[in-house]
NUTOR-851614 format. One line per field, with one value per residue (C-alpha): residue in three letters; chain; x, y, z. Coordinates in steps of 0.001 Angstrom, whole numbers. Layout:
BEGIN
keke <- (ALA,...)
mifi <- (A,...)
east <- (X,...)
north <- (Y,...)
up <- (Z,...)
***
This chain:
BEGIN
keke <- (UNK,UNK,UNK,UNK,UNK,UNK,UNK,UNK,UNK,UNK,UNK,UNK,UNK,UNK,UNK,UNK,UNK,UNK,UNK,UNK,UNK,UNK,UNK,UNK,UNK,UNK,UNK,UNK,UNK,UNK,UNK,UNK,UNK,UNK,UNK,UNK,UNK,UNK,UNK,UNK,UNK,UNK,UNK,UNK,UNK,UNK,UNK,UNK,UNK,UNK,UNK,UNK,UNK,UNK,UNK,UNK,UNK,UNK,UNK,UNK,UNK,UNK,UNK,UNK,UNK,UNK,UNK,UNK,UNK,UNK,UNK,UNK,UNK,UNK,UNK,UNK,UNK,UNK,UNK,UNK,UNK,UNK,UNK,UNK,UNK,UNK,UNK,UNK,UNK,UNK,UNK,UNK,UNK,UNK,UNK,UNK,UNK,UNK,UNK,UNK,UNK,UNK,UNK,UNK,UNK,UNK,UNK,UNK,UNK,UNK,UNK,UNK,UNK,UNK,UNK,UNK,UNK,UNK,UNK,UNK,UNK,UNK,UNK,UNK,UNK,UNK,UNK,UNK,UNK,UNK,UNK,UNK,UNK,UNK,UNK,UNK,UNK,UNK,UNK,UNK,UNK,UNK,UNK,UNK,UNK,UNK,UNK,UNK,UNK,UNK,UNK,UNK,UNK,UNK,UNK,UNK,UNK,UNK,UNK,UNK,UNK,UNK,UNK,UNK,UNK,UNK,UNK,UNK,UNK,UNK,UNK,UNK,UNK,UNK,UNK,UNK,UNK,UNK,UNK,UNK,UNK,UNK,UNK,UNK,UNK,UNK,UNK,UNK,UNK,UNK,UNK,UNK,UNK,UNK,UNK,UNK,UNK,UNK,UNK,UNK,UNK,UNK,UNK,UNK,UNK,UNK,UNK,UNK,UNK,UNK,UNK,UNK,UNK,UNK,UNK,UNK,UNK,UNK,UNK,UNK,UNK,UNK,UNK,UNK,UNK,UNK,UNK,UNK,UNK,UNK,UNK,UNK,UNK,UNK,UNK,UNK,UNK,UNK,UNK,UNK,UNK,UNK,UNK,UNK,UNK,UNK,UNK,UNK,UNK,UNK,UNK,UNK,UNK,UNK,UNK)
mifi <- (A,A,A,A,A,A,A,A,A,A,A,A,A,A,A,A,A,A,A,A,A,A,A,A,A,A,A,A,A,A,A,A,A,A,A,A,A,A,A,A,A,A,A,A,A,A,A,A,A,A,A,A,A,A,A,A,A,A,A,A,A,A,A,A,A,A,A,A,A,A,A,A,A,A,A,A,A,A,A,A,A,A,A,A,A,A,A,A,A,A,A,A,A,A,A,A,A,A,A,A,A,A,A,A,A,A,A,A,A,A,A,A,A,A,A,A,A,A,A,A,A,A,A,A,A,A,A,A,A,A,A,A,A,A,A,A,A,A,A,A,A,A,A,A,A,A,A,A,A,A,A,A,A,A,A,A,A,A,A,A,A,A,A,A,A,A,A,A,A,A,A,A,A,A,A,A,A,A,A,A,A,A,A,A,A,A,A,A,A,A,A,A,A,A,A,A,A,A,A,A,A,A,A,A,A,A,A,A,A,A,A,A,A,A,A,A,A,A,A,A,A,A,A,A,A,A,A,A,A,A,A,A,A,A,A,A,A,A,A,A,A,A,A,A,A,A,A,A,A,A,A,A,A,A,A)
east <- (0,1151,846,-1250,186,-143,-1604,-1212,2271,2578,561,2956,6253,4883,4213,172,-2215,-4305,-7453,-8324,-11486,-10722,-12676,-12794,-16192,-14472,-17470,-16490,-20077,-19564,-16025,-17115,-19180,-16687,-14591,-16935,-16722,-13558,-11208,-7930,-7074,-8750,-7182,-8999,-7425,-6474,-5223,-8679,-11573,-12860,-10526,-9077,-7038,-9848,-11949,-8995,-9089,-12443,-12040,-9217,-11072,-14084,-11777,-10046,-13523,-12644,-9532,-8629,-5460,-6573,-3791,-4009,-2914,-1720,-1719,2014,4807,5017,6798,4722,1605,3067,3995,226,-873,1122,520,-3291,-2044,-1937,1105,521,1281,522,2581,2058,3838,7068,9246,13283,14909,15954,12426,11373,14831,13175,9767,11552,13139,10109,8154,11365,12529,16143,18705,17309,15023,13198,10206,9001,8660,5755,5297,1422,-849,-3438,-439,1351,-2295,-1946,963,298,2253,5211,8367,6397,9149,11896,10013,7596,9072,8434,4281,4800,4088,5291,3576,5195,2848,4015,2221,4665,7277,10512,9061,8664,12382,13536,11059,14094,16146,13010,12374,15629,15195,15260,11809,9855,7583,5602,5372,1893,961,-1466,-3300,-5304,-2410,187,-1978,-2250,1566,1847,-285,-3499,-5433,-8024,-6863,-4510,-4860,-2459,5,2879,1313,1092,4488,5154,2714,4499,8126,7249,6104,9256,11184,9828,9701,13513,14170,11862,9181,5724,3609,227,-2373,-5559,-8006,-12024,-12365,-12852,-11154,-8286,-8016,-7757,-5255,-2840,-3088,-2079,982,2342,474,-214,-1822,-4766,-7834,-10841,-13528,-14264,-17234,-17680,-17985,-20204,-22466,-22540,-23152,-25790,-27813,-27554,-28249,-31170,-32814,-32336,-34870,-37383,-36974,-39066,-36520)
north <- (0,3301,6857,9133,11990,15147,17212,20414,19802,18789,22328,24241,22799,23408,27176,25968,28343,26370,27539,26328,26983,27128,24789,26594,24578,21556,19695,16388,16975,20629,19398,16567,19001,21779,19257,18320,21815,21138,22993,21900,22009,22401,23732,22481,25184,23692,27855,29366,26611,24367,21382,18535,15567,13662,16139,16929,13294,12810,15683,14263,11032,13172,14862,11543,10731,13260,14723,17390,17796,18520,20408,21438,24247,23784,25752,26159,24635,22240,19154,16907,18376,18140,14092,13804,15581,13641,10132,10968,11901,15083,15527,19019,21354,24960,26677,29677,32994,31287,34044,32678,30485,28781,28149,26704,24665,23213,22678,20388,18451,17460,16264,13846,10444,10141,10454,14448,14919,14010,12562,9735,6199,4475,1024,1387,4482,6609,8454,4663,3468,1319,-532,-855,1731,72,1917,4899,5555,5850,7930,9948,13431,13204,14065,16217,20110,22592,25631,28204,31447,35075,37184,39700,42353,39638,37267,40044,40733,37122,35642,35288,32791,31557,30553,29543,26449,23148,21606,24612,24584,28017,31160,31548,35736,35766,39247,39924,39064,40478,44283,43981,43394,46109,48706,48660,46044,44915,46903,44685,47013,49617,50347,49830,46091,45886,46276,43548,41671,42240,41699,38116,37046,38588,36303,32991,33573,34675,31067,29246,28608,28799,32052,31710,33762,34280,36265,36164,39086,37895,41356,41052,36766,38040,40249,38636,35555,38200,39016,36036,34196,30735,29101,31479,30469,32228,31796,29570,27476,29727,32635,31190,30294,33277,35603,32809,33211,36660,37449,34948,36618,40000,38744,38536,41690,44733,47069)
up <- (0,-808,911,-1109,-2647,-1295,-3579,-2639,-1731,-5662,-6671,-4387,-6069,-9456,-8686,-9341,-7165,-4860,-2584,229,3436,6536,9139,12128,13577,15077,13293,11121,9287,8102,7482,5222,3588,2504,1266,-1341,-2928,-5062,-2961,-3407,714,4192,7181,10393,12785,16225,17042,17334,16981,19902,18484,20591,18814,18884,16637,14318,13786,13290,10349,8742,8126,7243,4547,3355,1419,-1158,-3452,-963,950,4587,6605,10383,11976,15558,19125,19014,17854,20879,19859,21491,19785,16317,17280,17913,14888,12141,14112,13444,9664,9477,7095,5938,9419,9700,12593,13753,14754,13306,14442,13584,11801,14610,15360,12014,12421,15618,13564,10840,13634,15532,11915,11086,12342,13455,12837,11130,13690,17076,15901,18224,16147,16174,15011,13166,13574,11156,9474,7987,7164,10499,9645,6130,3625,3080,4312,5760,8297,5704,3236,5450,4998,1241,910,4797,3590,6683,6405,8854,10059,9811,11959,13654,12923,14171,11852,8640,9150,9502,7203,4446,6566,7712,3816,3775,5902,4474,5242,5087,2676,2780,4429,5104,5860,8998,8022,11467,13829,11534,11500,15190,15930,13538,15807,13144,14707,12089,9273,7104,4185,6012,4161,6389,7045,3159,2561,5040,3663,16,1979,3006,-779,-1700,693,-130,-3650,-3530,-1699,-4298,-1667,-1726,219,1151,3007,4446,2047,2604,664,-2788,-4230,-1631,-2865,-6228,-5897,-3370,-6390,-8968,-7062,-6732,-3550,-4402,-899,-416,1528,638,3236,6327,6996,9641,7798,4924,7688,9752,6223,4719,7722,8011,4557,4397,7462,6153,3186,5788,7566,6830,5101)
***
């Protein structure tokens, strides 16, 4: 038995644009529904939704239905958590508030077996298929995707040996904590965070790496793909629920 490919690792390396939804309901049902919309990759966030490993898991084999690479974005960067994560298979890790290189050194390390990393080894779990993909342990870094968070002024300025690091996949912009680090809480579109936002692409692109970021604004998605951003997500279940029901309401309100 073979490990499937990961997709949007393959898109990435090929310079392809790929969109993605974020899952932020900790629910394996509106999970399972989201990934039947032809998105090429989830992220069920572990950072800000009500997730537990238990839930994350119960998305991942929600996702695993359909031709959709389903990453997760963690808490922290706590080596223990990221063990966890990828023995439940989740190969494709978002980290956030990746702030060094050192850091994302110390990333790589925990998602790799000895002897090139720390990785605890574990005869037969989710991630190997339960014992059955031949030579998982050997060849496990090649479909892993790290996707490491910028989302503060130390990380704007480093994000070029950030890039740098072998094992790092993509430099993924967080928007909303990146304005408010940058003293204009909830206004991305400041110029000064724009810049930043422009000095990150710059980085990862000059390293041959992939940059990705968080867009629900359909003008803003367009535009950060025009520039060069090839991981953009788009929306969030949340948010398609939260603006369905609102608008849907609103059609029944006396105007």
């Amino acid at each position: 038995m073979l490990e499937r490919v990961n997709s949007l690792k393959l898109a990435l390396g090929d310079g392809r644009p790929a969109i993605g939804i974020w899952c932020s309901l900790a629910s394996a049902i509106t999970t399972e529904i989201v990934a039947g919309s032809g998105a090429d990759w989830l992220l069920i966030d572990g950072e800000h939704s009500p997730n537990d490993l238990r839930s994350i898991l119960a998305q991942l084999q929600a996702a695993a239905a359909f031709p959709v690479e389903a990453a997760v974005r963690l808490p922290s960067d706590d080596p223990n958590l990221i063990k966890q994560a990828m023995d439940i298979g989740a190969r494709s890790l978002m980290i956030p508030n990746v702030r060094t290189a050192a850091q994302a050194k110390a990333i790589v390390a925990a998602m790799a077996y000895a002897p090139d990393g720390i990785r605890g080894f574990s005869v037969a779990q989710r991630a190997n298929a339960y014992g059955r993909v031949k030579d998982y342990h050997a060849n496990a870094r090649k479909q892993q995707l790290l996707v490491a968070q910028i989302e503060c002024e130390t990380g704007v300025a480093n994000a070029a040996e950030i890039a740098a690091v072998p094992g790092v996949d993509v430099l993924f912009v967080g928007p909303g904590d990146l304005s408010t680090n940058m003293r204009a809480m909830g206004n991305p579109a400041a110029p000064h965070v724009q810049d930043a936002i422009a000095s990150v692409l710059a980085a990862a692109q000059a390293q041959g790496k992939a940059a990705g970021i968080l867009a629900p604004q359909q003008a803003d998605a367009q535009r950060y793909l025009a520039a060069g951003f090839t991981m953009v997500a788009i929306g969030s279940d949340l948010g398609l629920l939260a603006r369905g029901s609102d608008a849907l309401v609103a059609q029944f309100r006396p105007r």
